[in-house]
C-alpha positions as CSV (number, residue, x, y, z in Angstrom):
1,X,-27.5,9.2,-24.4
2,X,-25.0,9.8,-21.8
3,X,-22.3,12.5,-23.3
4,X,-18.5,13.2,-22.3
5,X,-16.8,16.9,-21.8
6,X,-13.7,15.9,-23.9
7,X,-10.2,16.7,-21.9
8,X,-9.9,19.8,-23.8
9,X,-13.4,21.2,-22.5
10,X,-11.7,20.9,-18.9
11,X,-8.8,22.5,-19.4
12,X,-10.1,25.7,-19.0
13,X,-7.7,28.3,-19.2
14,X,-7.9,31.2,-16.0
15,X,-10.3,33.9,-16.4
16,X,-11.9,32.2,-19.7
17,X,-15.2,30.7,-19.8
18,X,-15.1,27.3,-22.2
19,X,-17.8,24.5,-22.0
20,X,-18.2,21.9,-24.3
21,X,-20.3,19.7,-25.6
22,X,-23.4,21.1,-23.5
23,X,-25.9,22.7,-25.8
24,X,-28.2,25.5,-25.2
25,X,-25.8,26.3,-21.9
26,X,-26.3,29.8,-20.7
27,X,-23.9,31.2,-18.5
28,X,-22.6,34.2,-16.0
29,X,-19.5,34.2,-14.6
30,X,-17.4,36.4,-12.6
31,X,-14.2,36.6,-11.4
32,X,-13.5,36.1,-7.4
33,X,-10.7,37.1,-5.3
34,X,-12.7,38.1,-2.2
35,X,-13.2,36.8,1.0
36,X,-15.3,34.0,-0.6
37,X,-12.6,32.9,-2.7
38,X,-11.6,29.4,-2.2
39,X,-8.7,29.1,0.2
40,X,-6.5,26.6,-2.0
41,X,-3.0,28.0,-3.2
42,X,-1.3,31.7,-2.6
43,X,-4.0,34.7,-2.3
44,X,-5.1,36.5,-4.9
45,X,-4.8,33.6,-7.7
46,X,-7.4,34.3,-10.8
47,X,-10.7,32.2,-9.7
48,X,-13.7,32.5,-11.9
49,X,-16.9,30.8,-11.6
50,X,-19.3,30.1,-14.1
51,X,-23.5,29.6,-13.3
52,X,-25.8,28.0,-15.0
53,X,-29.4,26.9,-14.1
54,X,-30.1,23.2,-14.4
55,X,-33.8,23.4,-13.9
56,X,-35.7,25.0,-11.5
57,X,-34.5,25.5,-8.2
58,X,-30.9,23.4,-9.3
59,X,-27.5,25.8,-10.3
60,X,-24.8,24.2,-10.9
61,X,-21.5,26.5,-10.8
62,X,-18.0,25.7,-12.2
63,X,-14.9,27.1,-10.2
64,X,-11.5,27.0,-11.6
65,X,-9.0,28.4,-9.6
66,X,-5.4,29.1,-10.8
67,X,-3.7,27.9,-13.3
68,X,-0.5,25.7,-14.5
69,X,2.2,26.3,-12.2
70,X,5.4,25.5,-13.5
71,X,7.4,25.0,-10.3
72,X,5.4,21.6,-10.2
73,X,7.0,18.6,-11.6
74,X,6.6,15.0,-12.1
75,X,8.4,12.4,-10.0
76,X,8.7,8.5,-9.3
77,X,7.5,8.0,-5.6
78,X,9.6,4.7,-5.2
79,X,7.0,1.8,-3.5
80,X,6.5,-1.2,-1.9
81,X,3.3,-1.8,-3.6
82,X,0.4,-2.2,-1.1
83,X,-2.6,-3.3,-3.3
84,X,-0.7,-6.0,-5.1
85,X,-4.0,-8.7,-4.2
86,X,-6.9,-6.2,-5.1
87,X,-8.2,-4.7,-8.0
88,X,-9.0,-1.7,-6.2
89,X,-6.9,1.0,-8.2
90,X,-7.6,3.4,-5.3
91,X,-5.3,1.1,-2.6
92,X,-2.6,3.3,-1.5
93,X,0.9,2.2,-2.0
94,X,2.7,1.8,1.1
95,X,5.7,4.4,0.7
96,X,6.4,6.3,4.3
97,X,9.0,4.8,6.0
98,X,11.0,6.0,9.4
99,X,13.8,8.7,8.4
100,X,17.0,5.7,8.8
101,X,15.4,3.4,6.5
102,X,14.7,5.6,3.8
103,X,17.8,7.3,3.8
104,X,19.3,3.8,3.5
105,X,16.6,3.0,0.7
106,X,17.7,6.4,-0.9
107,X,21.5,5.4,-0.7
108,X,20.7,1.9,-3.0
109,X,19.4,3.6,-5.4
110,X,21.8,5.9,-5.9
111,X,24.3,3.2,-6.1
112,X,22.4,2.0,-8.8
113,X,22.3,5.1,-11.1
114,X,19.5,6.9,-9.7
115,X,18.7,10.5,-8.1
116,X,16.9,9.6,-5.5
117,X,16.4,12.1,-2.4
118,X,14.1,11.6,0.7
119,X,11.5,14.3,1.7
120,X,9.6,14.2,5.2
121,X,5.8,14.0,5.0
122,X,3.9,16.5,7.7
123,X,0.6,16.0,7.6
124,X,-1.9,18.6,9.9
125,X,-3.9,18.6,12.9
126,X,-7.3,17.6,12.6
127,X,-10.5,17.6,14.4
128,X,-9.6,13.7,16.3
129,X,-5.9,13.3,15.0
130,X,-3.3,15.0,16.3
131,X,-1.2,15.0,12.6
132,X,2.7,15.5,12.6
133,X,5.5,13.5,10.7
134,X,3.8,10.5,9.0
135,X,7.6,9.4,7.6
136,X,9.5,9.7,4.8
137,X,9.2,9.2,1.4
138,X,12.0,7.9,-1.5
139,X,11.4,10.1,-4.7
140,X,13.4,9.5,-8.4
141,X,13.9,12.8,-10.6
142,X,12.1,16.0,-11.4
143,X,10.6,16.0,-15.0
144,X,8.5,18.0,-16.9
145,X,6.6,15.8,-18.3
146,X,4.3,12.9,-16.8
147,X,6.2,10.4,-20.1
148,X,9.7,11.4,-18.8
149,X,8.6,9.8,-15.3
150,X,7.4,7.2,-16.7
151,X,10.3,6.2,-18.9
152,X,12.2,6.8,-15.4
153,X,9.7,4.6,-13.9
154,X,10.7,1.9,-16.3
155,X,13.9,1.8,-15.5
156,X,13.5,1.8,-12.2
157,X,11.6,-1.4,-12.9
158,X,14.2,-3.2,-14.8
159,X,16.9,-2.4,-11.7
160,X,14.3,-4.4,-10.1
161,X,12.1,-1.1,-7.9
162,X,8.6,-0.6,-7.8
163,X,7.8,2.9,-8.3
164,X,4.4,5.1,-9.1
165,X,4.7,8.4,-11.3
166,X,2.8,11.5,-9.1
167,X,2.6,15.1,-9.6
168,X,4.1,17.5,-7.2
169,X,1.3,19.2,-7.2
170,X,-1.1,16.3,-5.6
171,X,1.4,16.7,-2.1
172,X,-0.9,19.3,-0.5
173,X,1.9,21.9,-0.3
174,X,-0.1,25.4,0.0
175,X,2.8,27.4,-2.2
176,X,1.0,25.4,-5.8
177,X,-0.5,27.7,-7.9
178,X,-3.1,25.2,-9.2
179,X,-5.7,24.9,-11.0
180,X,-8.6,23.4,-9.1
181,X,-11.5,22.4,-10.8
182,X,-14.9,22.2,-8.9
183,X,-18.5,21.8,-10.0
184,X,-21.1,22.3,-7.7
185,X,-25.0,21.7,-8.0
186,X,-27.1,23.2,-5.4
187,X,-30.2,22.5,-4.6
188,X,-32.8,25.3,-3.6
189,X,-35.7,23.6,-1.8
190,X,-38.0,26.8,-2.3
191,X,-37.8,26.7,-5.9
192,X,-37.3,23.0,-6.4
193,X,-40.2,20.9,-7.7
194,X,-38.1,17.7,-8.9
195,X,-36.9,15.1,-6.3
196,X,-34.1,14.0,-4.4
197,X,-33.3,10.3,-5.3
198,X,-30.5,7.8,-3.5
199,X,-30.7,5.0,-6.6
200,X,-28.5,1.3,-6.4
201,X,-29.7,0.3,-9.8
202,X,-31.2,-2.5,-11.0
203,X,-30.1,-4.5,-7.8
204,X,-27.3,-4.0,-4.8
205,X,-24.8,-6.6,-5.5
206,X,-23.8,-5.1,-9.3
207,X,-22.2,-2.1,-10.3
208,X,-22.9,0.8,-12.7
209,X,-21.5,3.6,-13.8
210,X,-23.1,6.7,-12.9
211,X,-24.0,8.3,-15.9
212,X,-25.9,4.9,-16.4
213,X,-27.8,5.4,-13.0
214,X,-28.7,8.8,-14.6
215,X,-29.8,7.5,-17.8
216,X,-31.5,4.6,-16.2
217,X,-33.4,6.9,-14.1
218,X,-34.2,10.0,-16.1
219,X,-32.4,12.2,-14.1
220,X,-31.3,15.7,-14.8
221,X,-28.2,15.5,-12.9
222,X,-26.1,12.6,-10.3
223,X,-23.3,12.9,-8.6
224,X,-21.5,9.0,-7.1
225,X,-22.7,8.7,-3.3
226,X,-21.7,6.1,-0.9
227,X,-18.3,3.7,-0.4
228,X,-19.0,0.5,-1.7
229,X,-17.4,-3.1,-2.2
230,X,-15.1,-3.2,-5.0
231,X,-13.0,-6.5,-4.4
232,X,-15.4,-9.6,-5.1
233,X,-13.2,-11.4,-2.2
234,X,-14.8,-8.7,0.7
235,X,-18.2,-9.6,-0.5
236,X,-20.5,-8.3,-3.7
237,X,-19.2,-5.8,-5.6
238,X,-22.1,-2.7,-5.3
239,X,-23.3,-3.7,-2.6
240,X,-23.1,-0.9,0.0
241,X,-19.9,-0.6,2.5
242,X,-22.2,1.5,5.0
243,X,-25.8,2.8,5.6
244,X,-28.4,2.1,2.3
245,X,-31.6,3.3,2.7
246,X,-33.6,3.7,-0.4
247,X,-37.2,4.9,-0.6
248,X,-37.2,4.9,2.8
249,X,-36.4,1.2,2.6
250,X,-33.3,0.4,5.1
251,X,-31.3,-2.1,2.2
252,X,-27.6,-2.2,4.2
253,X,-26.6,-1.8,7.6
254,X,-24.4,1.3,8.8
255,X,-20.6,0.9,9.5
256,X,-21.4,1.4,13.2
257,X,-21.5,5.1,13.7
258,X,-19.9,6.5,10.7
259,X,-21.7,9.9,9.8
260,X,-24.3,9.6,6.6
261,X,-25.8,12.1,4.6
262,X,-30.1,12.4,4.9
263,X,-32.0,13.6,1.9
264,X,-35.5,13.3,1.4
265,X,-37.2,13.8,-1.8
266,X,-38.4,17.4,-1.6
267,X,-34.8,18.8,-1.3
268,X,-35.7,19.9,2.6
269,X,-34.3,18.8,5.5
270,X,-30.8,17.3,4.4
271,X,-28.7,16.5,7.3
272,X,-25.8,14.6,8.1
273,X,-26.0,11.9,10.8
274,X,-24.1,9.5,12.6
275,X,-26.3,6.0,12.4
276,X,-26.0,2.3,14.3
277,X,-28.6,-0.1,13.9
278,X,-30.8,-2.9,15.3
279,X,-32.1,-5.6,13.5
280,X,-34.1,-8.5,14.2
281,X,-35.7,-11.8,12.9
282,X,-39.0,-13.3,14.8
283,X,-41.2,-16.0,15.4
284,X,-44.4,-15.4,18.0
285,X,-42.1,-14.6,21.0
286,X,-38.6,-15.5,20.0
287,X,-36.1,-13.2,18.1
288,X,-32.6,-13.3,17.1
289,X,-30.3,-10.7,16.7
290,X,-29.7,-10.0,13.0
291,X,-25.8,-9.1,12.4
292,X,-25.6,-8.2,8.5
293,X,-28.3,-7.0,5.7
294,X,-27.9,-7.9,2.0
295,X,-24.1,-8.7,2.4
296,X,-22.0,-11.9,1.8
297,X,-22.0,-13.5,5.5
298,X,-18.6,-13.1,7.0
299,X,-17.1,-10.6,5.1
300,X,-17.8,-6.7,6.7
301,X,-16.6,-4.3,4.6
302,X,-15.1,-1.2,6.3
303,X,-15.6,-2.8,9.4
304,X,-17.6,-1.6,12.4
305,X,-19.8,-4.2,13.0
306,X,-20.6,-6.9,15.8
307,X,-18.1,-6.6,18.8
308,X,-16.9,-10.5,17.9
309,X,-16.0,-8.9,14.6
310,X,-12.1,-9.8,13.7
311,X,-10.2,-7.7,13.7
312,X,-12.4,-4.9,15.1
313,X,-16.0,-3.9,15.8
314,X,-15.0,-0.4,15.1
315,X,-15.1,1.4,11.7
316,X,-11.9,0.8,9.6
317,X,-11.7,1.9,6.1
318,X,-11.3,0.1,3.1
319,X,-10.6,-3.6,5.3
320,X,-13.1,-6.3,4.9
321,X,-13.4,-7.5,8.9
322,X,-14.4,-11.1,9.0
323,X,-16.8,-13.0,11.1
324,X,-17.4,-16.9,11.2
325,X,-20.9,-16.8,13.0
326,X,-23.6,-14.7,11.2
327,X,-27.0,-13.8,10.8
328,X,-27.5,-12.2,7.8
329,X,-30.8,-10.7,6.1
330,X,-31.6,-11.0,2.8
331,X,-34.5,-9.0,0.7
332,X,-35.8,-9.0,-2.7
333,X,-33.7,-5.7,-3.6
334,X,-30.5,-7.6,-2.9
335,X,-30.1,-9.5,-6.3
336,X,-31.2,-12.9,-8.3
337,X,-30.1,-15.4,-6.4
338,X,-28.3,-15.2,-2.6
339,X,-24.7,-15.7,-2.2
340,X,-23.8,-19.5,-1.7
341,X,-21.9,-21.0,1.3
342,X,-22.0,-23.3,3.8
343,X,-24.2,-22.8,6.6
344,X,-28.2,-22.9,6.7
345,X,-30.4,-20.4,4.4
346,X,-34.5,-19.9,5.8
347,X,-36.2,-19.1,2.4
348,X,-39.0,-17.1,3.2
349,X,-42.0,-16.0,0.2
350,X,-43.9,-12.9,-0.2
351,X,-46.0,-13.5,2.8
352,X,-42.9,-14.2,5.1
353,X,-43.4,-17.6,5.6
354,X,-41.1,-20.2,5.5
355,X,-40.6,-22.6,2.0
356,X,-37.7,-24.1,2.3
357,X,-34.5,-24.0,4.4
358,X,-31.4,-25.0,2.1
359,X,-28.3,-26.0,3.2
360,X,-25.5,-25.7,2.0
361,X,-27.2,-21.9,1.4
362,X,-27.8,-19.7,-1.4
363,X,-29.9,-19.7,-4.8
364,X,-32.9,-17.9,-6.4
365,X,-35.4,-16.3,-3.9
366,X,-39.7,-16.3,-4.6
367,X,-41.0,-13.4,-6.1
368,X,-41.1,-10.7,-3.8
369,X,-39.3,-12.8,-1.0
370,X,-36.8,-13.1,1.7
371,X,-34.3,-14.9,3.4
372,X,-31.9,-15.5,6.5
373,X,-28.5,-16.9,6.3
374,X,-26.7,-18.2,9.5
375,X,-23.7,-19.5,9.5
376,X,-20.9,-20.9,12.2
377,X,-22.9,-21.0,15.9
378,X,-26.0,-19.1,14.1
379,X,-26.8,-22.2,12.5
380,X,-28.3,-23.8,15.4
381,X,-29.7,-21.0,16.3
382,X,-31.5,-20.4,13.4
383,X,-32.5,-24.3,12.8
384,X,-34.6,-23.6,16.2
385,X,-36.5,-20.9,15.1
386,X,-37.2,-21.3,11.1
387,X,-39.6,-24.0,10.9
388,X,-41.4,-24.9,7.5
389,X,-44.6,-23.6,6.8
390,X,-44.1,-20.8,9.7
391,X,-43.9,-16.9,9.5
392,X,-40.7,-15.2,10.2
393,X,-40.7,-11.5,10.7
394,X,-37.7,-9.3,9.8
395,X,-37.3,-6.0,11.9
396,X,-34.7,-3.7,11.4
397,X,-34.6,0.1,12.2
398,X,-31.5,2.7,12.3
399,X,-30.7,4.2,15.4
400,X,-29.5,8.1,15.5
401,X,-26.6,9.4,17.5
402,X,-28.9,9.5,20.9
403,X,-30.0,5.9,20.3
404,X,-33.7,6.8,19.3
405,X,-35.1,4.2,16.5
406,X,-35.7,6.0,13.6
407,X,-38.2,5.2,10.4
408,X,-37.0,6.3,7.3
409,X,-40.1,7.9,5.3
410,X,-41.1,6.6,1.8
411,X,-38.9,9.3,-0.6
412,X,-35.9,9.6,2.1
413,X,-32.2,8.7,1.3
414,X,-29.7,7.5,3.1
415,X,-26.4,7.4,1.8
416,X,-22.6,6.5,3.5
417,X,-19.8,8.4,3.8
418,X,-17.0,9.9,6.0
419,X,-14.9,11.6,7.2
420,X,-17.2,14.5,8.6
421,X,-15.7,17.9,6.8
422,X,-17.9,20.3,8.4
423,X,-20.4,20.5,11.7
424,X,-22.0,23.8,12.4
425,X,-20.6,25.7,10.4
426,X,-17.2,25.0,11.4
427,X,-14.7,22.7,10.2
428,X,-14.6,19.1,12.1
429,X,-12.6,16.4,10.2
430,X,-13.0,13.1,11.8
431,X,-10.7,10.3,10.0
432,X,-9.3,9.0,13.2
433,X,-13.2,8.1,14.0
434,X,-14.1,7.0,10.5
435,X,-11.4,4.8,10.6
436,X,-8.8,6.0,7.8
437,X,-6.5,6.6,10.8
438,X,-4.0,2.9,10.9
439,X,-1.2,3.9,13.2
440,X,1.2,0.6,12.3
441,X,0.2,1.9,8.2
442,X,1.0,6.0,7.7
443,X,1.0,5.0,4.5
444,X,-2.9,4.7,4.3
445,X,-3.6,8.0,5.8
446,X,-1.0,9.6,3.4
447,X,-2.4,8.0,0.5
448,X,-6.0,8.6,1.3
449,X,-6.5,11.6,3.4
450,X,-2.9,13.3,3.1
451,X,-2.6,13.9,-0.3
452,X,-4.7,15.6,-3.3
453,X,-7.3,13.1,-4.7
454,X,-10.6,13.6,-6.9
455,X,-13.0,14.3,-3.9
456,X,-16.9,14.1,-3.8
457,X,-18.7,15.7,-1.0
458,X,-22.0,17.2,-0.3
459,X,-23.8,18.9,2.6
460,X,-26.0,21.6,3.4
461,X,-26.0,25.4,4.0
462,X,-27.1,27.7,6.6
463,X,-30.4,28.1,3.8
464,X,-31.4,24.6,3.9
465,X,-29.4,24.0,0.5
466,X,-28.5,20.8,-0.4
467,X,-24.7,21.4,-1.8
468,X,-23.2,18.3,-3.9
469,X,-19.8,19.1,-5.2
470,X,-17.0,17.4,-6.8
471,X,-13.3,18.0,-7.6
472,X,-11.2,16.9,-10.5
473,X,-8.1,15.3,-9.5
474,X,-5.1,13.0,-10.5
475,X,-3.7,15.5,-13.4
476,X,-1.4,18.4,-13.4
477,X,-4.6,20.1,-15.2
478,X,-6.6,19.6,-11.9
479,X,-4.6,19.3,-8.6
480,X,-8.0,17.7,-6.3
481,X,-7.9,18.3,-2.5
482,X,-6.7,16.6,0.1
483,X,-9.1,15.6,2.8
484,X,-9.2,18.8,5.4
485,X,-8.8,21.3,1.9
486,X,-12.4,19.9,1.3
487,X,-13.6,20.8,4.6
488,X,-12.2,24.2,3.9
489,X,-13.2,24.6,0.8
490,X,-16.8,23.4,1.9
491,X,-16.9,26.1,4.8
492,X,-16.0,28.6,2.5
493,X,-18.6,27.3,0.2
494,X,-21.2,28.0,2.8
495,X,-21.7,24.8,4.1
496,X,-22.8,24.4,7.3
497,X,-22.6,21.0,7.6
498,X,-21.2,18.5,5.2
499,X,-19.3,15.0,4.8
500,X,-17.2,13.1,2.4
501,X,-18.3,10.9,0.1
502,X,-16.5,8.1,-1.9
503,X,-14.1,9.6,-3.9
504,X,-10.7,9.1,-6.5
505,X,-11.6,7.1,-9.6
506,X,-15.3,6.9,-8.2
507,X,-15.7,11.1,-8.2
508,X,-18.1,11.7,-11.2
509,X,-20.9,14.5,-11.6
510,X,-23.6,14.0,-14.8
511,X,-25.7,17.2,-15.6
512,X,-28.2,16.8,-18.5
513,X,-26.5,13.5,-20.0
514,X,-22.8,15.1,-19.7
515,X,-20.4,13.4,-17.7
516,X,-18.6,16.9,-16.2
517,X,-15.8,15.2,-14.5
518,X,-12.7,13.5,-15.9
519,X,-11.9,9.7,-14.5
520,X,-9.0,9.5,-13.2
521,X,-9.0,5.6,-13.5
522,X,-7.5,3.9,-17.3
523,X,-10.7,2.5,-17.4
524,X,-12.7,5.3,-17.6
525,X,-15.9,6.1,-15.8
526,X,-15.8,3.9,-12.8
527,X,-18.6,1.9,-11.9
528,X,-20.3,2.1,-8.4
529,X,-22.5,1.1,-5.7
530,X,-24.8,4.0,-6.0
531,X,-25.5,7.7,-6.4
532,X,-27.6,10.9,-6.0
533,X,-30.3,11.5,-8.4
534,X,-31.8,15.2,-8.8
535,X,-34.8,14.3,-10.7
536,X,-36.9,16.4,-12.8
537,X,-40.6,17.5,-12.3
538,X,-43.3,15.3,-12.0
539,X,-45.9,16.4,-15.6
540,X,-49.1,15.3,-14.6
């Protein structure tokens, strides 16, 4: 049974070990304010770190740096609401405007009652993005309390303002005193004897919490892995917004050179890579170009996909790109039944051949079987080659940053992500190639990269380590990080390279049927598309 820390057990105060709920824990910890300290807040804040092993070969560390700072406050950060159509509770609000437009937005609400000021947003200089003033922001009151700003918040509503209650302390600014709250699991490939796992669950297309991955699996510990689809109207929610490869099975396509994180079973040779991908569907001599694997036909979530793509081929993060004429892939690991639709569906059985081709598409597949969806100018295309009572042969194979084809080996994992945080040891953040970078929408990057989220990311170290680590965020009990803090704070872990994963309400670690991290959605635990499994040892 999957367990909870309670919010008490992560409050820990500075310089005191507390865990709770986690029997049996032994523990060292040790105060650090060396060079290896994490570079978040003034020098010399308290940081102390807390080790335990998880099973051979696994550590898993607790860092808590800093504590309450009561120069922080709470605020209203007055909004025009920019998720208002999805349920995605990570959409950021749009709420940087030019400097002459928020002063005037400033000056209304005053006139109604309120204390409004505007504060410039600077945002740095990054490995592809130059950074600078992303605009200006409209902020009500200073509290100390998170249910002051919210009654503020109220009132704000009935004047007829939208508004979102945030912590001074999530802005980034480098003077906050904290705390930070990070667990890390490490991975030791000399000592390890369990495995490496990249799980979806039962099947792509539905969601599950991680803890229930964990449980579902046996596994020691999990951390959340790759961005998903969350909005049923940019496909199926779980199914996998970027590179999938389970088991050495290749289940969804990349978003077309965004870097994903390699494991393979035995803990050795984790790497970070950036994938594109080729994929196929044949009869004797004749192929056609897949576009789309175990997705809903159209609909391409974080973009980067075929250059007729609308409105780009190139990676763009959290927009579902569209596409009227597809060739989508469809295999047993996808779900019960294919998504319906008009257009023409080849049904294929456990043998590849063809048993039925059903139009309008979608329904229940043969055990053990496939299919191909076309839709818009595909469907000709694929009424010429699927013929009744004929084999079909679907091919597809990642490519790696040089363009060589490359097999996935049963027990490898394959899991998306992005930005990059770290290459070679040094830090190289990459949202402007990822594609959180919207130059008509500051408000995004702000939002997403700018300021202080939950954060999970994982990597490896100069040892061959694989390092999976991730922050508590969205209280004033745990600050998060914004996007280039975690490549610092990865460096400084030892990381030589590493990469983001999904993050904010997603962020969850699970270490012997304890859920570590708090959710920083309403809801609780979020459910997602997948996650990383450190298994225990084989008994024989």
């Amino acid at each position: 049974m999957i367990k909870r820390l309670c919010g008490a057990g992560l409050a820990l105060a500075v310089g005191v070990v507390v865990m709770v709920n986690v029997p049996s824990l032994q523990t060292s910890s040790a105060a650090n304010q060396g060079q290896n300290a994490l570079p978040l807040g003034p020098s010399g804040l308290k940081e102390t770190r807390t080790t335990r092993t998880v099973q051979p070969g696994v550590s898993l560390t607790r860092i808590v740096r800093g504590a309450k700072d009561p120069a922080l406050r709470w605020t209203v950060e007055v909004a025009v609401p920019g998720g208002d159509t999805s349920p995605d509770p990570d959409a950021p609000p749009t709420v940087l405007k030019d400097r002459p437009s928020a002063e005037e937005w400033a000056g209304d609400l005053r006139r109604d009652g309120f204390r409004a000021r505007t504060e410039q947003v600077t945002t740095p200089e990054v490995a592809d993005y130059a950074g600078g003033t992303l605009g200006w922001r409209v902020r009500v009151g200073s509290f100390g309390s998170q249910s002051a700003a919210k009654s503020e918040r109220a009132r704000l509503k009935a004047a007829g303002y939208t508004g979102t209650v945030v912590h001074t302390g999530w802005d980034g600014d480098v003077t906050a005193k904290g705390p930070w709250r990070l667990d890390v699991l490490t991975v030791d490939p000399d000592r390890f004897r369990g495995s490496l796992r990249a799980s979806y669950g039962a099947d792509l297309e539905n969601i599950e919490t991680t803890s229930e991955l964990a449980e579902e699996a046996g596994a020691v510990a999990a951390v959340n892995a790759g961005f998903f689809v969350f909005d049923p109207d940019a496909g199926a929610p779980g199914d996998p917004a970027g590179t999938g490869v389970y088991d050495g099975r290749l289940l969804s396509e990349p978003v077309n050179g965004r870097p994903s994180l390699v494991v393979h079973a035995d803990g050795r040779g984790t790497e970070i890579v950036r994938y594109t991908w080729e994929g196929r569907v044949v009869r004797g001599d004749t192929a056609l170009r897949l576009t789309g694997l175990n997705r809903v036909p159209g609909l391409i979530r974080n973009c980067g996909g075929s250059a007729d793509d609308t409105p780009t081929s190139r990676p763009l993060h959290d927009v579902t790109c569209v596409n009227d004429d597809e060739l989508v892939a469809f295999t047993p690991h996808y779900g019960k039944s294919t998504p319906e639709g008009d257009g023409l569906e080849a049904v294929l059985d456990a043998d590849d051949r063809v048993v039925e081709l059903r139009s309008p598409r979608g329904g229940p597949l043969p055990e053990g079987g496939s299919s191909v969806h076309a839709t818009g100018r595909r469907v000709a295309e694929l009424t010429g080659l699927a013929v009744t009572g004929e084999r079909l042969r679907l091919e597809t194979a990642l490519l790696d940053e040089s363009g060589r084809r490359t097999e996935p080996a049963p027990g490898t994992g394959v899991l998306n992500g992005g930005p990059e945080l770290v290459r070679g040891g040094r830090i190289h953040v990459t949202p402007a190639t990822d594609g959180m970078v919207r130059p008509d929408d500051p408000s995004f990057y702000y939002g997403w990269a700018h300021k202080r989220n939950p954060r999970t990311f994982a990597g490896v170290d100069a040892d061959g380590r694989t390092v999976l680590v991730t922050v508590h965020g969205r209280t004033a009990d745990a600050l998060g990080l914004s996007v280039l803090e975690s490549a610092e704070v990865a460096r400084v872990l030892g990381l030589h390279d590493a990469v983001s994963l999904d993050g904010g309400g997603s962020t969850t670690m699970v270490v012997d049927g304890v859920v570590l991290t708090t959710p920083s959605d309403s809801t609780d635990e979020r459910p997602v598309g997948d996650a990383l499994l450190i298994m225990p040892p084989r008994r024989d």
